[in-house]
LOVOVEX-12590 format. One record per atom (N, C-alpha, C): z, y, x. Coordinates in Angstrom, 1 decimal. Example, Ala and Ser with C-alpha at 12.3 -4.5 7.8 and 13.67 -1.06 7.14 Angstrom:
// LOVOVEX-12590
     zz     yy     xx
    7.8   -5.7   13.2
    7.8   -4.5   12.3
    7.8   -3.3   13.2
    7.1   -2.2   12.8
    7.1   -1.1   13.7
    7.9    0.0   12.9
//
This chain:
// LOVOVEX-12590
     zz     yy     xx
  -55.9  -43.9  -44.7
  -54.9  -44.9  -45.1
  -55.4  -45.6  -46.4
  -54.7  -46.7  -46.5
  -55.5  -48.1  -47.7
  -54.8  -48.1  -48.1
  -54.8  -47.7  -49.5
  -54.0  -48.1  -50.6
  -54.6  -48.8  -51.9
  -53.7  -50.3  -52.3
  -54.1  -50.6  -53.8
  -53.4  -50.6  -54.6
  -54.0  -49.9  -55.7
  -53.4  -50.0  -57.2
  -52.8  -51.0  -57.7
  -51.6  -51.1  -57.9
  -51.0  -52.2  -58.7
  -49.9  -51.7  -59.6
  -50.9  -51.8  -61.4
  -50.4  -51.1  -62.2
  -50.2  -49.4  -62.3
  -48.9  -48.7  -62.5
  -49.5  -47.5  -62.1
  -48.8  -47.3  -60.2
  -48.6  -48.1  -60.2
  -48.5  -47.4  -58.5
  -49.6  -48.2  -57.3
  -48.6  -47.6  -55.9
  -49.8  -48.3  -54.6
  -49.0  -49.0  -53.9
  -49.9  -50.1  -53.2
  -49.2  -50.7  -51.6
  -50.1  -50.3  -50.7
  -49.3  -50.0  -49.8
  -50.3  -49.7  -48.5
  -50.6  -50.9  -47.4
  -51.9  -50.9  -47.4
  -52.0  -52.0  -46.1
  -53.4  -51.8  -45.3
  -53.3  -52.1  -44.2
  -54.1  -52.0  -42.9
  -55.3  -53.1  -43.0
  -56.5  -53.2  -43.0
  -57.0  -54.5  -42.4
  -57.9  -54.0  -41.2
  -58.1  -54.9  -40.3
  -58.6  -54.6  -39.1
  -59.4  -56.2  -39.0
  -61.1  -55.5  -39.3
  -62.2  -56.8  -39.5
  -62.3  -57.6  -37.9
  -63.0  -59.1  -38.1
  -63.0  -59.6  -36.7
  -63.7  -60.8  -37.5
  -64.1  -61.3  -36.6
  -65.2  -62.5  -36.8
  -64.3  -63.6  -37.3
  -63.3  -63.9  -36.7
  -62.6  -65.2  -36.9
  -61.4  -65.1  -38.1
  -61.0  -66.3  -38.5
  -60.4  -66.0  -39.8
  -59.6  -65.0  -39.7
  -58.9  -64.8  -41.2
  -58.0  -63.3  -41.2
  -56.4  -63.8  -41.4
  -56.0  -63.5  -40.6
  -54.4  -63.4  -40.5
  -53.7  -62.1  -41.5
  -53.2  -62.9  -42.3
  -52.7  -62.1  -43.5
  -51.0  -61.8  -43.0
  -50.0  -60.7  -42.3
  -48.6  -60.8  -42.3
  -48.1  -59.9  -43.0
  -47.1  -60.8  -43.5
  -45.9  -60.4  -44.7
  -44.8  -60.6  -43.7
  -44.1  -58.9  -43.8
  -42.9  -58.8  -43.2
  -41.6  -59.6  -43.6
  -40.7  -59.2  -43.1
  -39.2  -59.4  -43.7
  -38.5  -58.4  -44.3
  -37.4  -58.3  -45.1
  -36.9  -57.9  -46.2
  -36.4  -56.3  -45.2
  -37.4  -55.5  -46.4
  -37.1  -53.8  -46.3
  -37.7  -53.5  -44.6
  -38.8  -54.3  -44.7
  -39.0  -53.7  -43.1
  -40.5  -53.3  -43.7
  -41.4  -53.0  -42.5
  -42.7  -52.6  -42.8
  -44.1  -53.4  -41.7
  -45.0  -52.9  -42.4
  -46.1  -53.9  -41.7
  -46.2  -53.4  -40.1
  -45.9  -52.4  -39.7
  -45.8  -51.7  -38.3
  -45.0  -52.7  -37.2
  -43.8  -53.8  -37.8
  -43.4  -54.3  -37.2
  -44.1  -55.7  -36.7
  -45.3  -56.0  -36.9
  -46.6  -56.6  -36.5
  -47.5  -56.3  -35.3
  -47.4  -54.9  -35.2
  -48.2  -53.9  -34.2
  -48.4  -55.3  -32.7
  -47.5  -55.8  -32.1
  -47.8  -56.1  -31.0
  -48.8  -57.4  -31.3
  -48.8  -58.2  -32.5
  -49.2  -59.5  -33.4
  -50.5  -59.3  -33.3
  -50.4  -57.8  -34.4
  -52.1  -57.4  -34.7
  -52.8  -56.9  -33.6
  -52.6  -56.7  -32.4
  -53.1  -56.3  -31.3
  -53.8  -57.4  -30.7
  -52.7  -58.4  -30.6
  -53.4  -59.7  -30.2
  -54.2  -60.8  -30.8
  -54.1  -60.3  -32.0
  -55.1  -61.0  -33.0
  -56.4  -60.2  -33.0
  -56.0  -58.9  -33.1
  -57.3  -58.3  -33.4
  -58.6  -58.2  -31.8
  -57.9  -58.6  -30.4
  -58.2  -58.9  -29.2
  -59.0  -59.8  -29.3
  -58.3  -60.9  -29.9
  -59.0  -62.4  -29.8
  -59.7  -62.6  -30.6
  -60.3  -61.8  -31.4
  -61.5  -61.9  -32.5
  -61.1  -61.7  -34.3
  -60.0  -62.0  -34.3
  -59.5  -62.6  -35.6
  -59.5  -61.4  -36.5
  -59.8  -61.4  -37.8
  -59.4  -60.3  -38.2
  -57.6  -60.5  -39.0
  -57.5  -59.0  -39.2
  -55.7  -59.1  -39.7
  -55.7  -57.9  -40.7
  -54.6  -58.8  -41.4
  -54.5  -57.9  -43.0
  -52.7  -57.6  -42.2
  -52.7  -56.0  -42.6
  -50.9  -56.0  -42.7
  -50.7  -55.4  -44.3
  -49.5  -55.4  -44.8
  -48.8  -54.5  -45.9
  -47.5  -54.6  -46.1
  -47.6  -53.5  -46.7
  -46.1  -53.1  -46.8
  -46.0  -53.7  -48.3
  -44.3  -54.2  -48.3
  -44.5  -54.6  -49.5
  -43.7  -53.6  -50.3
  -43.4  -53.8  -51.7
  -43.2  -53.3  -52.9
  -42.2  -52.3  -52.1
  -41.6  -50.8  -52.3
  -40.4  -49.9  -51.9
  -40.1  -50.0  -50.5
  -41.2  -50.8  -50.0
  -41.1  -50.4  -48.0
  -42.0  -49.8  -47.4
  -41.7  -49.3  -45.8
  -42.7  -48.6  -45.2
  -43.3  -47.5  -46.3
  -44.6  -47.8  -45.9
  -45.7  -46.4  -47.1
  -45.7  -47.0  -48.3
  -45.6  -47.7  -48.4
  -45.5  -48.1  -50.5
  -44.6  -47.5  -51.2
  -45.5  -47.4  -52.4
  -44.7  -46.6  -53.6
  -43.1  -47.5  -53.7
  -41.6  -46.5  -53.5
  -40.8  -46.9  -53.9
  -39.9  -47.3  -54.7
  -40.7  -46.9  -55.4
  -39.8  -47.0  -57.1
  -40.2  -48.1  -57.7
  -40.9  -49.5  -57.2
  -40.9  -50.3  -58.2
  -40.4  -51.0  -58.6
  -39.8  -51.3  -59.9
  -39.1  -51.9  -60.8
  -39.4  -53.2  -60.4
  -40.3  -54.7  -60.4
  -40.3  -55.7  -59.9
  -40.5  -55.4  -58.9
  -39.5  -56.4  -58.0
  -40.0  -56.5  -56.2
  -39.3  -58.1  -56.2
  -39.4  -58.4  -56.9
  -39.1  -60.2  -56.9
  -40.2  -60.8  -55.7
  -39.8  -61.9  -55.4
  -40.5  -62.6  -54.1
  -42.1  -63.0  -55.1
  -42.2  -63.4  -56.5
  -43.3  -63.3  -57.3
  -43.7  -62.6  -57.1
  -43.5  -61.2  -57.0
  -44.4  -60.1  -57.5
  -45.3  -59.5  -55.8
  -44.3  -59.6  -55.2
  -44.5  -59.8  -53.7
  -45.5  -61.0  -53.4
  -45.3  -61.9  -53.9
  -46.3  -62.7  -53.2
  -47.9  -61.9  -54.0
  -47.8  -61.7  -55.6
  -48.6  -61.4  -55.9
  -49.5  -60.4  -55.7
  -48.8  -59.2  -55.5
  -49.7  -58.3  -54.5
  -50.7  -58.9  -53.3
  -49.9  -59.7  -52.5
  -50.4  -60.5  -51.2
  -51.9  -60.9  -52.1
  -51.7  -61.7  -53.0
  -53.0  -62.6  -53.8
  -53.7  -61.0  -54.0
  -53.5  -60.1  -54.5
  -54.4  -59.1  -54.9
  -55.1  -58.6  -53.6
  -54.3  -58.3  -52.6
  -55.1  -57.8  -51.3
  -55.8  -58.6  -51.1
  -55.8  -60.0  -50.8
  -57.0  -60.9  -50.1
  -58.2  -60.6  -51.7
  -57.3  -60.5  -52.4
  -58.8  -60.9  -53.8
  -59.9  -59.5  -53.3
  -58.9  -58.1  -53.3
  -59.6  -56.9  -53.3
  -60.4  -56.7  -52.2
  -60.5  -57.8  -51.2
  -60.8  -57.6  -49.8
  -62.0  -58.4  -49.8
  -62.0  -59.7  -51.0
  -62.9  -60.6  -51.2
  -62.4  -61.6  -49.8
  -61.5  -61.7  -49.4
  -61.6  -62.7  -48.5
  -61.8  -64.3  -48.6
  -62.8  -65.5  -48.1
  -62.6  -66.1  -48.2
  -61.8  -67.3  -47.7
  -61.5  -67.3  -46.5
  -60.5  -67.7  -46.1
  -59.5  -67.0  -45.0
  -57.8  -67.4  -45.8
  -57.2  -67.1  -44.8
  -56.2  -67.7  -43.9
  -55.2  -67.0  -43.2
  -54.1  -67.9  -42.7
  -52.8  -67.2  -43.0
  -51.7  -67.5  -43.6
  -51.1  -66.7  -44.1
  -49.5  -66.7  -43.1
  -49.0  -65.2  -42.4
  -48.0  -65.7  -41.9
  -46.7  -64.7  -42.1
  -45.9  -65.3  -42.6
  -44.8  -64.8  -42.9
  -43.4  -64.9  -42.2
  -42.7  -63.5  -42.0
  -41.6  -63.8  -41.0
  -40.6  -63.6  -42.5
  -39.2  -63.9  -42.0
  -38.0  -64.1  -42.7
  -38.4  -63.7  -44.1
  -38.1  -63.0  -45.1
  -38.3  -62.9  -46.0
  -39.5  -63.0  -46.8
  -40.2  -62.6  -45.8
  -41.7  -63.1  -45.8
  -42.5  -64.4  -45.8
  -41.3  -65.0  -45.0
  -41.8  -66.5  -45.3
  -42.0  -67.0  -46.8
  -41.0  -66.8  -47.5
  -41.2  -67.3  -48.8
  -42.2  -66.6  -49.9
  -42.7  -64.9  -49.2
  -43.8  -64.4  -50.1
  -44.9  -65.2  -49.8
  -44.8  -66.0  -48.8
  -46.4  -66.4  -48.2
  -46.3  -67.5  -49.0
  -45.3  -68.7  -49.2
  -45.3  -69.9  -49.8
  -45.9  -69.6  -51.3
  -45.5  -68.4  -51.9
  -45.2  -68.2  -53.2
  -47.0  -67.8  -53.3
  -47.5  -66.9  -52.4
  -49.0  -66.4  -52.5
  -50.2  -67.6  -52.4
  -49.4  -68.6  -51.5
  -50.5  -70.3  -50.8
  -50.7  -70.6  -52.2
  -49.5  -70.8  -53.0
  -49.6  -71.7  -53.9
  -50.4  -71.3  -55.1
  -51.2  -70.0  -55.1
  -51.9  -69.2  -56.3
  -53.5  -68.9  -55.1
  -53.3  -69.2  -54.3
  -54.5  -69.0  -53.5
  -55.3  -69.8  -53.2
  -54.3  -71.2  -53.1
  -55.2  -72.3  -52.9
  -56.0  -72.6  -52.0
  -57.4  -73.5  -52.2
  -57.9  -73.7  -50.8
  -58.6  -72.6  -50.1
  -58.2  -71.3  -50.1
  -58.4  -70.3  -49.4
  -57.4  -70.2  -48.3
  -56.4  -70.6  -48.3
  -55.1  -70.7  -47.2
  -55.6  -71.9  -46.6
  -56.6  -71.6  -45.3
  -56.7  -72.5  -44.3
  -55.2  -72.8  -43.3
  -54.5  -72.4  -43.3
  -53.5  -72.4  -42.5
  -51.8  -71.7  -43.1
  -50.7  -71.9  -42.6
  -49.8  -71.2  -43.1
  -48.7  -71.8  -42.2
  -48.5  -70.0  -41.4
  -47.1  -69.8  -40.7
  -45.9  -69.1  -41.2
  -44.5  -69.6  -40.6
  -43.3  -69.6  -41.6
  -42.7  -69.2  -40.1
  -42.5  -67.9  -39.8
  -41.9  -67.1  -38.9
  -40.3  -67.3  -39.2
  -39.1  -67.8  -38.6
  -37.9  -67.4  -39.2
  -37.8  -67.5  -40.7
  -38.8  -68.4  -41.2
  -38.7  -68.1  -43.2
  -37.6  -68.5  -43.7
  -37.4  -67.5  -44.6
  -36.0  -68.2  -45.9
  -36.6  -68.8  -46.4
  -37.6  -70.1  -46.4
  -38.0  -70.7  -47.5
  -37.8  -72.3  -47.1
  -37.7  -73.4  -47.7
  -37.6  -73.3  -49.3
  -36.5  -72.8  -50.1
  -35.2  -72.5  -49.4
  -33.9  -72.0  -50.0
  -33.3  -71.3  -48.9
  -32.9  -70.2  -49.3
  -31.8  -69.2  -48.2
  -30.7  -69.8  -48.4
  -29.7  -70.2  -49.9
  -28.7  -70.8  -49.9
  -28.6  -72.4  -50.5
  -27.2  -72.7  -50.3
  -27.0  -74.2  -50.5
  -27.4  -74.5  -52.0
  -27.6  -75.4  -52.1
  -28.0  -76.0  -53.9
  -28.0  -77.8  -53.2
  -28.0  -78.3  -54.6
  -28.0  -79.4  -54.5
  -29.5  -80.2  -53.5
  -28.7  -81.2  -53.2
  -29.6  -81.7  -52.3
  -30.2  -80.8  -50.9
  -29.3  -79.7  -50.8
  -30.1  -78.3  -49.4
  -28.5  -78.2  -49.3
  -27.9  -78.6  -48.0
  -26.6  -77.9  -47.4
  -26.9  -77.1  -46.6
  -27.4  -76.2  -45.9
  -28.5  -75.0  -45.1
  -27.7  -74.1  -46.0
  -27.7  -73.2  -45.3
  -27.5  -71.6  -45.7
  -26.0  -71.2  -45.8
  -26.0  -70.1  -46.2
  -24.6  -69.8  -46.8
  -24.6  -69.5  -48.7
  -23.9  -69.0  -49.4
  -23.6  -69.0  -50.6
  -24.2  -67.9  -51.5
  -25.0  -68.1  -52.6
  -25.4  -67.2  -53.6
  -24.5  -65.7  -53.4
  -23.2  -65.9  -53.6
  -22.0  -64.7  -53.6
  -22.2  -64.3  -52.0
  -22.5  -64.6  -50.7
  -22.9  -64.4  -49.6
  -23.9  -63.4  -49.8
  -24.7  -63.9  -50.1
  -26.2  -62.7  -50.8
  -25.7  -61.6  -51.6
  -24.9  -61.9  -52.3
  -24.7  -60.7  -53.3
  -23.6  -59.5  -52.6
  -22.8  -60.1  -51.4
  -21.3  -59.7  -50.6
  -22.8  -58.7  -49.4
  -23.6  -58.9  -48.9
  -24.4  -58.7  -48.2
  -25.6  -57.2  -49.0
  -26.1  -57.4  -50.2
  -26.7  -56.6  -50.7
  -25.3  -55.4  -51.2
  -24.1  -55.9  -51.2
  -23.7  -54.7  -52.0
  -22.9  -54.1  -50.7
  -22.8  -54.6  -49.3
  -22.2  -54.2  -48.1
  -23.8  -53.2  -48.2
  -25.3  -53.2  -47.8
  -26.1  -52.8  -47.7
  -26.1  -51.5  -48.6
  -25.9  -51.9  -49.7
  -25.9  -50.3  -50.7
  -24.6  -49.3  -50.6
  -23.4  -49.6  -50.0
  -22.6  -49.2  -49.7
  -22.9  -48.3  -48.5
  -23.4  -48.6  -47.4
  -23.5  -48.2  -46.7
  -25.2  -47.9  -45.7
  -25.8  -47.6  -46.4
  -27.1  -48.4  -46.4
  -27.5  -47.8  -44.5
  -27.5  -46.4  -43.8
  -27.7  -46.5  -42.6
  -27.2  -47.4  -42.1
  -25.9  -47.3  -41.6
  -24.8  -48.4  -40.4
  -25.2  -49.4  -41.2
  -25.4  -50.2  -42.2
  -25.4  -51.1  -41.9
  -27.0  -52.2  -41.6
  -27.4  -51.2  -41.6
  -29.2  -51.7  -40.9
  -29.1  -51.5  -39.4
  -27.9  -50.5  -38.8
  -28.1  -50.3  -37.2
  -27.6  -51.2  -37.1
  -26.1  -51.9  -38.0
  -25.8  -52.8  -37.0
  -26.2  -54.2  -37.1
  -27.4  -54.3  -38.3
  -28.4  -55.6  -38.6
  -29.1  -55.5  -37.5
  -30.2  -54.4  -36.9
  -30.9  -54.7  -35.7
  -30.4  -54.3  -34.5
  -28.9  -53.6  -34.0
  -28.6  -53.6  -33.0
  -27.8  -54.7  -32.6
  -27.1  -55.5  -33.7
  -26.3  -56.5  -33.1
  -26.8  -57.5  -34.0
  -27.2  -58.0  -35.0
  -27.5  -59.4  -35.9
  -29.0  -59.7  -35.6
  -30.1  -59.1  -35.4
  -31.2  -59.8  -35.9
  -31.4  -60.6  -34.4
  -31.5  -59.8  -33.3
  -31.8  -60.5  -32.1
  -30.9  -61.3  -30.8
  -31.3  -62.3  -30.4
  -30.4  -62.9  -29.5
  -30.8  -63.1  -28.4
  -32.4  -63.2  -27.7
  -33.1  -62.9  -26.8
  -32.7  -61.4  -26.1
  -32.5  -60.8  -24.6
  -32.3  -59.1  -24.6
  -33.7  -58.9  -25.1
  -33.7  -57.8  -25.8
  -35.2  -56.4  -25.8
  -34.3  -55.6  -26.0
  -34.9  -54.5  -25.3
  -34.7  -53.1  -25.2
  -34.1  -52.2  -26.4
  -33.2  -51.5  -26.3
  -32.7  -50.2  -27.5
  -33.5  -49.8  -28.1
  -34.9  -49.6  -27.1
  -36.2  -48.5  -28.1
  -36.8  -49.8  -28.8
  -36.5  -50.7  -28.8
  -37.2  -52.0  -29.7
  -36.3  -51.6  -30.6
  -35.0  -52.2  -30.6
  -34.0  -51.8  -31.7
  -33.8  -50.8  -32.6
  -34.3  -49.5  -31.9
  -34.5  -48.1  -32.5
  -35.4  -48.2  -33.4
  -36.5  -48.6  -33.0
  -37.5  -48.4  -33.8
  -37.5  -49.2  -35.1
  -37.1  -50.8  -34.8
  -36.8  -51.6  -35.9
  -35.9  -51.3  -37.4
  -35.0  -50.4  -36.4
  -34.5  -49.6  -37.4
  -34.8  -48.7  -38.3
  -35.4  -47.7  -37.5
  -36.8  -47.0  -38.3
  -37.0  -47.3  -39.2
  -38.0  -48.3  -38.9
  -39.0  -49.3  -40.0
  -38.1  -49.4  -41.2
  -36.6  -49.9  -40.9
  -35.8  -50.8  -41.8
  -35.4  -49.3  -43.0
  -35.4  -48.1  -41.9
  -34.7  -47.1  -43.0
  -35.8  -46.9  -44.2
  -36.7  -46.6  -44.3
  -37.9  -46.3  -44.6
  -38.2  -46.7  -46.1
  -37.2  -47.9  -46.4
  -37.3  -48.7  -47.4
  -36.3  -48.1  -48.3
  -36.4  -47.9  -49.9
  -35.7  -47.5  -50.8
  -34.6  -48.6  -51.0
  -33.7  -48.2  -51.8
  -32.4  -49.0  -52.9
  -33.3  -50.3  -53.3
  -34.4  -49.7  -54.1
  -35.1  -50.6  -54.6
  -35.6  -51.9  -54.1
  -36.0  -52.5  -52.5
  -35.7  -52.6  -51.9
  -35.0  -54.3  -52.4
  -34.0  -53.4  -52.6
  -32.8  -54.4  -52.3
  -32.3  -55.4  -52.8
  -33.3  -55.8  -54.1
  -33.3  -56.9  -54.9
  -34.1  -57.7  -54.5
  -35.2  -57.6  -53.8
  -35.7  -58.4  -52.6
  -35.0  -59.2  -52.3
  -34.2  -59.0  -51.4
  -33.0  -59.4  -50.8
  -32.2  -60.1  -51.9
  -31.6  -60.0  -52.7
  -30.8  -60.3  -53.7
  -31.5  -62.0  -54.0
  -32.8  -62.2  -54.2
  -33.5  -62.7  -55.3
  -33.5  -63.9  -54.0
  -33.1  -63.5  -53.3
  -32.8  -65.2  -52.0
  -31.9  -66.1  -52.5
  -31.1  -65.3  -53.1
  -29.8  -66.6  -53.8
  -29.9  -67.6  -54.4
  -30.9  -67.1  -55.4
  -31.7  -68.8  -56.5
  -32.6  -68.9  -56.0
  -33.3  -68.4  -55.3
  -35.0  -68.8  -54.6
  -34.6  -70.6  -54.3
  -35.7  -71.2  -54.8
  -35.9  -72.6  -54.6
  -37.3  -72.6  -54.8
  -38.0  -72.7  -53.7
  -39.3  -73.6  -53.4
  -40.0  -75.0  -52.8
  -38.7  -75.5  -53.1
  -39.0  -76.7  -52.3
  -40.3  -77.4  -52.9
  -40.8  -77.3  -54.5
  -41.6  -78.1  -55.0
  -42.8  -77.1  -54.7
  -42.8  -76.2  -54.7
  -44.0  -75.5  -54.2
  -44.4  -75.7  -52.9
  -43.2  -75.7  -51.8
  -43.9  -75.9  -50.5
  -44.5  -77.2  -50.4
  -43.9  -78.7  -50.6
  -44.0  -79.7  -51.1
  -45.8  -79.6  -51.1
  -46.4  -79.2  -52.0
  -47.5  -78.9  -52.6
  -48.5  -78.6  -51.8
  -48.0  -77.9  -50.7
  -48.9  -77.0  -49.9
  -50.2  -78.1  -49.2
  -51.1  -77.9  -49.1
  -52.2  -78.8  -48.5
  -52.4  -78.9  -47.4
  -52.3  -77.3  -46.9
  -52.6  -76.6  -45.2
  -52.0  -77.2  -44.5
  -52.0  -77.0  -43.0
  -51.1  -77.2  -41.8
  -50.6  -75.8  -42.1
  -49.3  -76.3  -41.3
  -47.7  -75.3  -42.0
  -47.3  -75.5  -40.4
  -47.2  -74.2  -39.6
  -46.4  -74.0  -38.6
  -45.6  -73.4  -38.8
  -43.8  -73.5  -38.2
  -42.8  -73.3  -38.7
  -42.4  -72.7  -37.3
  -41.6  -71.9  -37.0
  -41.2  -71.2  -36.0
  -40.3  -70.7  -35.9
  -39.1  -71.2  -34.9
  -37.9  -70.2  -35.0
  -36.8  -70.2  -34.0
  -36.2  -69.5  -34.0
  -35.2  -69.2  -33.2
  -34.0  -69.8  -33.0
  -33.5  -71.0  -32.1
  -32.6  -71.5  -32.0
  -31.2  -71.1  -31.8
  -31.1  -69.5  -32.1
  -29.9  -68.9  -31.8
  -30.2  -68.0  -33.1
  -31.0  -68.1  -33.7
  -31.1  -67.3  -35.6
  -29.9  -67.1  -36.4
  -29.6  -65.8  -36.5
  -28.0  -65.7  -36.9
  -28.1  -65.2  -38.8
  -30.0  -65.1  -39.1
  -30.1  -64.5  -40.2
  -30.5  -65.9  -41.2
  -31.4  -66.3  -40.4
  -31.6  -67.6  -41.2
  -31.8  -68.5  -40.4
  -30.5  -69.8  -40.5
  -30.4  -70.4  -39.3
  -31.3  -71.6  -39.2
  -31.6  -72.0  -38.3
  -32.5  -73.1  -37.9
  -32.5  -74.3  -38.7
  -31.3  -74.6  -39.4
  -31.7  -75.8  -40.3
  -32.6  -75.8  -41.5
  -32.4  -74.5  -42.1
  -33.4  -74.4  -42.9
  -35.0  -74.2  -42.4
  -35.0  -74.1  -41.2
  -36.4  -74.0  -40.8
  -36.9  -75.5  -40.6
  -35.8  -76.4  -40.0
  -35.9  -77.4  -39.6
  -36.3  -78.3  -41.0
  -35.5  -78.3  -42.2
  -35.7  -78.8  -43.0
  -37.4  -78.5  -43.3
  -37.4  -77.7  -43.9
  -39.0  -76.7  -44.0
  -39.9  -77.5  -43.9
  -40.0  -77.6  -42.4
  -40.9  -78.5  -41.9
  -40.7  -80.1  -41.9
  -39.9  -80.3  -42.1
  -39.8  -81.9  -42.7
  -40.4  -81.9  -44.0
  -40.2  -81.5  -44.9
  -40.6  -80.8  -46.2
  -41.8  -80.7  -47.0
  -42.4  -80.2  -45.5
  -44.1  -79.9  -45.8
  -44.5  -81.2  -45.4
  -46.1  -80.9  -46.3
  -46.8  -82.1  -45.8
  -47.5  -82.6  -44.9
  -47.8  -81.2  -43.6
  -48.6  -81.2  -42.8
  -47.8  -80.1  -41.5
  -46.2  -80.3  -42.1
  -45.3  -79.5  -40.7
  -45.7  -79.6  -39.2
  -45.5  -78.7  -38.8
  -45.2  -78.5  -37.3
  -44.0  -77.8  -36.8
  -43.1  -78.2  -35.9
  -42.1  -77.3  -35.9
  -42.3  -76.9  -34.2
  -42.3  -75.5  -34.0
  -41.7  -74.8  -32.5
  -40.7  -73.9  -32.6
  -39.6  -74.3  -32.0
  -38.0  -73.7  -31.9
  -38.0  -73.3  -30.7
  -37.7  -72.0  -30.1
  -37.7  -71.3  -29.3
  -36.0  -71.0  -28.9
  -35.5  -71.7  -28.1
  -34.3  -72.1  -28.1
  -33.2  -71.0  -27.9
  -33.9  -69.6  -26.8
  -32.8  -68.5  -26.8
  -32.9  -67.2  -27.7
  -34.2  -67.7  -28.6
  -34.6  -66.3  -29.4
  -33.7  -66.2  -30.8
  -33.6  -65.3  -31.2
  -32.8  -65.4  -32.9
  -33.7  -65.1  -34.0
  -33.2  -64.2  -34.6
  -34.3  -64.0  -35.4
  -35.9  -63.5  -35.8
  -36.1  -62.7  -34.7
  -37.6  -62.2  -34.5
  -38.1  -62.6  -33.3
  -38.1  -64.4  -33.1
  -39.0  -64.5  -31.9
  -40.6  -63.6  -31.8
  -41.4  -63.1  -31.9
  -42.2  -62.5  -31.8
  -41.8  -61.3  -31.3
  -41.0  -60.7  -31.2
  -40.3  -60.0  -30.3
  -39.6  -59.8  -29.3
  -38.9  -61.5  -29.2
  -37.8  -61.2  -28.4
  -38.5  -62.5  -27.1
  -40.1  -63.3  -27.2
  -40.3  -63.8  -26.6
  -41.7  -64.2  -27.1
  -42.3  -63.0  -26.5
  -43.5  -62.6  -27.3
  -44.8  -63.7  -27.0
  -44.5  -64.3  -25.0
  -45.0  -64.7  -24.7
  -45.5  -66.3  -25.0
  -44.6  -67.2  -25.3
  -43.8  -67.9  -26.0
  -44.6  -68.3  -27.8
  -44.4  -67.0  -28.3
  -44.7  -67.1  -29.8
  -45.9  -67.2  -30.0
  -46.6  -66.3  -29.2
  -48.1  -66.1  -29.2
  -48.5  -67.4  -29.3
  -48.5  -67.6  -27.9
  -48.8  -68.9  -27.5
  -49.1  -70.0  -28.5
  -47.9  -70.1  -29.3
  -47.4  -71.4  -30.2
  -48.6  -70.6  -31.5
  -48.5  -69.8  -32.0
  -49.1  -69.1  -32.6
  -51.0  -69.3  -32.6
  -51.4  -69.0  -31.2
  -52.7  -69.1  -31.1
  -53.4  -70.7  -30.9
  -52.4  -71.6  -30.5
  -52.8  -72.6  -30.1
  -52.5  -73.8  -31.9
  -52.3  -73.2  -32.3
  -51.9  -73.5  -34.4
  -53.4  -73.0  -34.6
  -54.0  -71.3  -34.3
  -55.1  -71.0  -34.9
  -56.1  -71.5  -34.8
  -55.8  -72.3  -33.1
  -57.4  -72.8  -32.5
  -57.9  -74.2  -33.2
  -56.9  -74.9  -33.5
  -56.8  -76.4  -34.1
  -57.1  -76.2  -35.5
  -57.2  -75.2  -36.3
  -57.4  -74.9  -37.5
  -58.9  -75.3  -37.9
//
């Protein structure tokens, strides 16, 4: 197992070498890099190499860390590619994840040959001026404190009945869950830190081609804000996969790939 120091504790992350650039994935909020498994299989098939980690209080990483801001998250991300010496990557992030990638492009620079926004909360999970998308700061906060209240049931009934709209299977659901328990309290400011998140001038910024991908039945982060996203950026692509919700890569694997590999080839 791979672990790096950051400060006095560790994150755990996988890389799996390959000739062709490296696919860097950042999960979604309190989940772990395991839920990539079918991604990194088919990346690592087709030559590419792939970074996974867990972020700050998920999966195998140390849980007790005090910062887990989408900053500090992104910044780890910057430490693994630095500690790995990579020189170029492609960075792809699903829902919560999406905004650690935006936050990592923008300190990485022209090393982000590419950059995928899976389901992303970015550039805003909630409404602010000028962004009508989302639901409300107090929504986020009604949501993190439903989660610490009750923290099992209410992750079964985030991946048995909220995240997906496509069918997959109970043992998909099971496991998702898994993943989701795994994650500390700590955790949960993650989550929290969606309410002011505003990146619009950072995405804005971005140089790369930006593929944007989502689920037209997304009941976590709904499609407008993906839609905006990619108006947003400078070099958007958008593919909306019309019956998937929130983890198309799951729930229409065949589909994602696809949109996915045919982004890497053009790169």
């Amino acid at each position: 197992m791979a672990r790096l120091d950051i400060d006095d504790k560790q994150i755990y992350y996988e890389y799996y070498p390959g000739d062709g650039l490296c696919n860097v994935l950042s999960h979604g909020f309190g989940m772990a890099g395991r839920v990539w498994d079918n991604t990194v299989a088919r990346l690592a098939d087709a030559g590419y190499a792939v970074l996974t980690y867990d972020h700050r209080a998920c999966g195998q990483s140390d849980k007790d860390f005090r910062d887990v801001s989408i900053e500090a998250l992104g910044q780890d991300l910057v430490a693994l590619v630095e500690h790995l010496a990579l020189p170029r990557v492609v960075l792809n992030g699903w829902s919560l994840g999406g905004a650690v990638v935006v936050s990592a492009a923008a300190e990485l620079g022209d090393r982000v040959q590419g950059l995928i926004s899976t389901a992303g909360a970015t550039p805003r999970y909630t409404q602010g001026e000028g962004f009508p998308h989302g639901g409300t700061p107090d929504d986020v906060a009604d949501t993190v404190a439903a989660l610490r209240a009750d923290r099992v049931n209410f992750l079964k009934g985030l991946y048995f009945e909220g995240v997906f709209a496509a069918p997959v299977s109970d043992d998909v659901k099971q496991w998702c869950w898994q993943l989701a328990t795994q994650a500390s309290p700590a955790a949960d400011a993650s989550l929290g830190a969606l309410a002011e998140l505003d990146q619009r001038t950072a995405l804005a910024a971005l140089k790369c081609p930006t593929l944007f991908i989502c689920g037209g039945q997304d009941g976590v982060v709904p499609p407008d804000i993906v839609r905006f996203a990619c108006k947003h950026a400078r070099r958007g692509e958008l593919v909306e996969l019309a019956d998937c919700g929130h983890a198309p890569f799951l729930e229409d694997p065949e589909a994602y790939h696809l949109a996915m590999f045919d982004f890497l080839e053009r790169l």
